[in-house]
N, C-alpha and C positions, 0 to 999 in steps of 0.2 A: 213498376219502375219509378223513380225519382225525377216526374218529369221538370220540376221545378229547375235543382242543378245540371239535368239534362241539358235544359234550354240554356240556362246561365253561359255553361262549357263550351256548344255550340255559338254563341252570337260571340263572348269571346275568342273563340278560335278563329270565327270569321273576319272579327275584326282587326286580328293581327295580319291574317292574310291579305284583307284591306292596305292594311297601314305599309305593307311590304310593297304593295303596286306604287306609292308613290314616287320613289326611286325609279324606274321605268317612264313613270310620268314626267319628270325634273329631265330626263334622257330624250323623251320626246320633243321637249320645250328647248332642249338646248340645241339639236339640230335641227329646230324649224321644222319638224313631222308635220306636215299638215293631215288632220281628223285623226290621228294616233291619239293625243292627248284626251280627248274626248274618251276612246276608248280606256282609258285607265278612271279619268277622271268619273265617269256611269256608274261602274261597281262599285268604285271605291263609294261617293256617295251615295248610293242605296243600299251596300252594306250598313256604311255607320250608322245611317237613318233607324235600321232593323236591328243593330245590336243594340246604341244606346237605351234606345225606352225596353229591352229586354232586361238587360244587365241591372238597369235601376228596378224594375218591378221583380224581381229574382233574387235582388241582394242578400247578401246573410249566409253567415259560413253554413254548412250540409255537411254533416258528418253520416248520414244515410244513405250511403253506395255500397250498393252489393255488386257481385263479380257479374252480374245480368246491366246492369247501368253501365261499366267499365265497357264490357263488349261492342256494345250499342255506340257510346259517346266516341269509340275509336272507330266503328267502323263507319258511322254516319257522318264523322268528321272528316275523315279522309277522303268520300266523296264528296261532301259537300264544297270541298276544298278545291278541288279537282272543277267541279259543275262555275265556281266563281271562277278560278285561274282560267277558265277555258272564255269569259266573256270577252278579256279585251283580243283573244284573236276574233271573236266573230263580228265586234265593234268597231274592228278596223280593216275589214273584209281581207285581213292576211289569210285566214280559213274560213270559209263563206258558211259551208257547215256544219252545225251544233255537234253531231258526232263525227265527226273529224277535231273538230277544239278538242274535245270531251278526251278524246284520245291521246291529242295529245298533250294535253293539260295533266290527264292521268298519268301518263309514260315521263311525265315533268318529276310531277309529287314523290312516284315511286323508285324514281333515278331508274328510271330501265334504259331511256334513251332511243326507244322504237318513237321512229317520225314516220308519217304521211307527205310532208313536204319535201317538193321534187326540184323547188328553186328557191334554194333557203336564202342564199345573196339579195335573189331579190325584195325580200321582207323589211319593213323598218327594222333601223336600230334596235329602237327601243323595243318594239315585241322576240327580237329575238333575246335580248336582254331578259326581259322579262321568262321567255322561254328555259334561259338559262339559271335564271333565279329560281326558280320551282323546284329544280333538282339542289338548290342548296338547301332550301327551305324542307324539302323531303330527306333529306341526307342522315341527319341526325336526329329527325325525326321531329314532326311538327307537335304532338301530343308532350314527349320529352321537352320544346321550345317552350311551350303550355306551363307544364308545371315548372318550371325552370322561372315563368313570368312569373306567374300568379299560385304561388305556394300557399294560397289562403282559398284553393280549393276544397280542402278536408284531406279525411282519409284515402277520399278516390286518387291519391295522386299516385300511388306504390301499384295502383292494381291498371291505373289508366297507360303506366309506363310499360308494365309488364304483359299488358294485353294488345301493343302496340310492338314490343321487342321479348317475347314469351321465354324465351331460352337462348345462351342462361340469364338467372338471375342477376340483375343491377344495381343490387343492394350491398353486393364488396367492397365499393367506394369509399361511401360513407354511411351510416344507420339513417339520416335522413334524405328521403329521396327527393326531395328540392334540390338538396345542397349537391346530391350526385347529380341531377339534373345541370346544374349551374356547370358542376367539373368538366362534364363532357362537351355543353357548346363552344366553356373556354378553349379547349384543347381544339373543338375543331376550328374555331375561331382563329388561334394559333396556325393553322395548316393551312389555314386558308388566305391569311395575310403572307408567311412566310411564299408557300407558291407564287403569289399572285407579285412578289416583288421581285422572285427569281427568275421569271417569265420576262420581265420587264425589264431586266438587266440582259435579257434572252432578243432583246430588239422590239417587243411586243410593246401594244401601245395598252392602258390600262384597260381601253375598253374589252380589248382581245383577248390578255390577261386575265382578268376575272370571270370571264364568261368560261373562259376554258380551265381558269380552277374550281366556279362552283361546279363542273363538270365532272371533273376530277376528283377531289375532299370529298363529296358526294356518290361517287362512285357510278354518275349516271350515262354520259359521255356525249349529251347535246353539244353542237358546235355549229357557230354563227355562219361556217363555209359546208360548203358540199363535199370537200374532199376532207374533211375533219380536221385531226394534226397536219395530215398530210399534205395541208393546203400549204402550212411555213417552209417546209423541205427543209427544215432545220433539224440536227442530229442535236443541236441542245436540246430545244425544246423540248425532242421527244424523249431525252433521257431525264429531264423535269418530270414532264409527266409521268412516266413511268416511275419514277422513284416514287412520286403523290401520289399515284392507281395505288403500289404496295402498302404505305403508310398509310391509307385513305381503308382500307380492306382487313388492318392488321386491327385486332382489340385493343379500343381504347382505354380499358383498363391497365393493360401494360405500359403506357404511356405516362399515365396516371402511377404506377410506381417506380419508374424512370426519373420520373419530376420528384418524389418523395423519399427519395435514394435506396429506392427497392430494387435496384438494375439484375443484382443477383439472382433474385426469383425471375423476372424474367425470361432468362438463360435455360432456365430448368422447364418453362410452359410446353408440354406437349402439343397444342394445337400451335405456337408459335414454329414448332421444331419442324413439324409437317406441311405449317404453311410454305417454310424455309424448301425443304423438300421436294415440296411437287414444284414450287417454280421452278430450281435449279434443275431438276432433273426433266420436266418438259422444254426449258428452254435449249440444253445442252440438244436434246434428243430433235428439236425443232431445230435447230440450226447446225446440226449434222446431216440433217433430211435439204436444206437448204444448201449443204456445199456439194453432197455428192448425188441428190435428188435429178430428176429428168423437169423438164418441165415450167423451167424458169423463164424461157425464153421471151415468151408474150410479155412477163413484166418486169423485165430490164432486169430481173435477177441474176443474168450472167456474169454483169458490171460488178454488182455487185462487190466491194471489198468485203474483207472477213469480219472487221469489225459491223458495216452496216447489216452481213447476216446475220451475226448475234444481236445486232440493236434491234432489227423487225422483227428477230426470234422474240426474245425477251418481251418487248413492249407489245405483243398480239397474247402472248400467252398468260400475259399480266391482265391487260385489257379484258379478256376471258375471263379467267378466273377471278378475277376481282371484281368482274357483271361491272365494268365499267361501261364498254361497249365504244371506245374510240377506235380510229383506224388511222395506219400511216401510208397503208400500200393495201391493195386487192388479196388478198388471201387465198382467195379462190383459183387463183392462178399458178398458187403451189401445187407441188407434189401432192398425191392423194394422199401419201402418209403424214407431212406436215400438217393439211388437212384435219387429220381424226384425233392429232395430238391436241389442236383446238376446239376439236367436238368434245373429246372427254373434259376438257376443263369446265365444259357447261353443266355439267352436273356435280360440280363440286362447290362451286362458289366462295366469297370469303372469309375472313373470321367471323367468330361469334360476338358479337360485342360492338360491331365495324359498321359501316355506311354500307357495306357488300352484300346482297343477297344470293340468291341459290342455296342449296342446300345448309353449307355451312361446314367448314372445316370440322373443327370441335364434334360435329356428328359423325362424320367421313372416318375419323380416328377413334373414337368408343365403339364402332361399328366395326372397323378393322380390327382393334383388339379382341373384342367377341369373338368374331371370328376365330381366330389365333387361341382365344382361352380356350373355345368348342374345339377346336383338333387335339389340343395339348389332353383333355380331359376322356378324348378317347383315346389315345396313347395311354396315359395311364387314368383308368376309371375309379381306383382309389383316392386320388390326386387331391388337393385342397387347395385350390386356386382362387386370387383374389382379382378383378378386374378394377385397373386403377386409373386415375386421368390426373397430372399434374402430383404425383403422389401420393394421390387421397383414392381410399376405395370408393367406385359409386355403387348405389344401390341399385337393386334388380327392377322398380320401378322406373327408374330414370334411363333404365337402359329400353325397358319398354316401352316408355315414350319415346322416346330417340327412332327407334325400329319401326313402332307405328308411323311417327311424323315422316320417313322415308319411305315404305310404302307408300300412304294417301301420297304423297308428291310423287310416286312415278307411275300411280297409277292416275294419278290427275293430269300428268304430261300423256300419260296416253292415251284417255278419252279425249284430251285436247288435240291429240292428233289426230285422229277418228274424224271429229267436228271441223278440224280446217279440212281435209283432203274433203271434205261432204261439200266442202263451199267451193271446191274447184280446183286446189293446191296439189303439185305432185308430194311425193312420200317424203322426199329430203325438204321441203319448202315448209310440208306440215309439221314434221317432227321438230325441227330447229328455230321453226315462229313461236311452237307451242314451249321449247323448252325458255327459248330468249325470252316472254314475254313471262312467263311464270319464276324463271329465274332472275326477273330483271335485269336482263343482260342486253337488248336490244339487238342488234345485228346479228344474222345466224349463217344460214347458206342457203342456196338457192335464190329465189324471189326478194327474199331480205336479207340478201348475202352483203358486204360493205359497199355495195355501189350500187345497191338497191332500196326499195324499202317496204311501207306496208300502204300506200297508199291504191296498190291495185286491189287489195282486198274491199267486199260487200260490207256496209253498216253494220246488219248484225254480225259480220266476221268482229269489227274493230269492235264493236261491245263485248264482243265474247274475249277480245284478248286486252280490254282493262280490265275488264273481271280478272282474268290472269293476274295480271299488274298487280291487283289489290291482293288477290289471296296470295300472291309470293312476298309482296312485301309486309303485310302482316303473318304472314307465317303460318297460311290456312285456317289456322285452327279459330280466331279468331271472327273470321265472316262467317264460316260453316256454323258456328254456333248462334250466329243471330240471323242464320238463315234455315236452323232447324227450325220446326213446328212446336217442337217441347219450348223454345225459345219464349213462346207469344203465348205462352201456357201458363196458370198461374200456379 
């Protein structure tokens, strides 16, 4: 391996995540936190200390990266990332400890959104800011923020993006992946200023505002209160958010030729059309279960007007699906059948291209159509049939990748449930931690159902479900391979 730009990638990387605590710091200082500031100010100083004399003794462009350097600088980067974001909570005894930070420092990065803490109110400002800064900073992707800066990393930059967001490809933008890099933060940039002034016209003061849009743009769904959205009991609000979960979820490539008066093609995206799809049609079917359903009683669902059941339809089913993971009301309190309409979203997850994890639409749909071409082909077995996505045929490779990548993920959701129920967890607690945490969707049912969370789980449980964190946000395939044995092989 290339330890030379190995190191260079890391101490810069660090040091943006450094440079990022500042902000939390200036928040510390403005409302008088007493020893908060100290906690920012610690890492931040003995990062820079550690990147500066790396970054000068490293200098000099590296065009020598192979796709074994790419793996490595993304997955070492992401923890490493995760290991600093987690000091200033343990600096400022808001999480006393290290694996409890560590978790949720991770669940920051990866926009999952699964907390430990049980009296969020009670935390400084500024750490839960800081808290909420990490899911923006994770959102579009800290490796993509990388070459986005420092475009005079080499060649590694196409493979460092691509081993960080594997599929699909992010090279439709532009032929150089800097300048796609630059398109994509501008846009989220965009979504994130736009939210965070519609919030604020919404009664929100900016600090509450921005916390709950890098929340959102991100797709992660930390929130500075206990009751989440649910704490404003504003029906704007939550119909902000929810518009920002969909747009936050939807591929930012279509975005990108909206702005370049491509709207047409848009129109025609298959993974767009299905996205459209499963919401309309789980929310309809969620808030039909909600008018004539049993079982509203305990959470004032009977009150309920027509329009607030379509609003907590919509906005839980968005929240789901788009692994955002906010809440406006108990869920758990529905119908068992509104219920499973929000269990199946967890295995879908959002666009391809998006701040959203899980599986990924775009997969959900070349996988459906298979299907559908395999019946047609035994109907008639002469037949000449082509499998197409967006009007283009794809090839039998790409379907086999597709196929495999869904597999290992649902047989890794299901050793992961195996592993919690071993730690103590009943079946529905295991199954919905293991999918929330791998799907980066935080909240599930049972023990971490919305008005619970993960902090009754053992150390190695909460190791075991940043691990999750990480192989769902990089997209498995990228940690299994720098944790194969051939890996460390020359």
């Amino acid at each position: 391996m290339n330890v030379r730009l190995i190191a260079r990638f890391i101490a810069l990387l660090l040091a943006v995540v450094a440079l990022f605590m500042f902000i939390p710091l200036l928040i510390a200082l403005l409302y008088g936190e007493e020893g908060t500031p100290a906690a920012f100010a610690i890492p931040i100083g003995v990062t820079l200390l550690f990147a500066l004399p790396v970054t000068l003794l490293t200098r000099g462009r590296s065009t020598d990266v192979s796709p074994r350097d790419s793996y490595f600088m993304v997955s070492a980067g992401w923890v490493l990332s995760a290991l600093v974001g987690a000091i200033p909570f343990v600096l400022s005894g808001s999480i006393p400890g290290f694996v409890d930070a560590f978790f949720e420092s991770m669940s920051g990065f990866t926009t999952t959104g699964a907390s430990i803490l049980t009296d969020i109110e009670a935390l400084p400002r500024s750490i839960l800011f800081w808290r909420s800064m990490t899911h923006w900073l994770g959102g579009m992707g800290i490796i993509v923020l990388m070459v986005a800066i420092f475009p005079l990393l080499g060649l590694g930059g196409r493979a460092l993006v691509m081993a960080e967001a594997p599929w699909p490809t992010v090279d439709k933008i532009t032929p150089r992946i800097a300048e796609t890099a630059k398109i994509l933060w501008m846009l989220y940039l965009f979504l994130t200023v736009s939210q965070t002034v519609l919030l604020m016209f919404g009664g929100l003061d900016w600090y509450d505002a921005l916390t709950h849009t890098f929340g959102t743009v991100a797709t992660g769904g930390f929130s500075p209160y206990s009751a989440s959205v649910g704490h404003f009991e504003s029906a704007y609000v939550e119909w902000v958010v929810l518009v920002f979960m969909l747009l936050a979820a939807g591929n930012f490539l279509l975005y990108f030729r909206i702005v370049t008066g491509r709207a047409m093609e848009v129109s025609r995206d298959s993974e767009l059309r299905a996205y459209v799809g499963i919401f309309v049609t789980a929310t309809v079917a969620l808030a039909l279960m909600l008018t004539v359903g049993r079982g509203l009683a305990d959470s004032g669902g009977l009150e309920w007007t027509i329009e607030e059941r379509v609003r907590r339809a919509a906005f839980h089913v968005a929240t789901i699906l788009t692994t955002t993971g906010y809440v406006a009301t108990d869920y758990e309190l529905w119908p068992y059948g509104g219920q499973a309409v929000l269990f199946l979203m967890m295995f879908i997850g959002g666009s391809a291209g998006s701040t959203g994890g899980g599986v990924k639409i775009a997969r959900v749909v070349v996988l459906t159509k298979q299907a559908l071409l395999e019946s047609r082909r035994l109907l008639y077995p002469r037949g000449v049939f082509a499998l197409r996505f967006n009007g283009l045929p794809i090839r039998k490779n790409v379907v086999y990748a597709i196929t495999s990548f869904v597999v290992l993920y649902l047989f890794i959701a299901l050793i992961g449930t195996v592993v919690i129920m071993v730690s103590g967890a009943d079946l529905t607690t295991g199954l919905s931690s293991t999918l929330a945490t791998l799907g980066n969707i935080g909240p599930g049912f049972g023990v971490v159902g919305p008005t619970g969370n993960y902090a009754a789980f053992p150390a190695p449980t909460k190791l075991f479900f940043s691990f999750l964190m990480l192989l769902g946000r990089l997209e498995i395939y990228t940690v299994l391979i720098v944790l194969a044995p051939a890996f460390w092989r020359e």
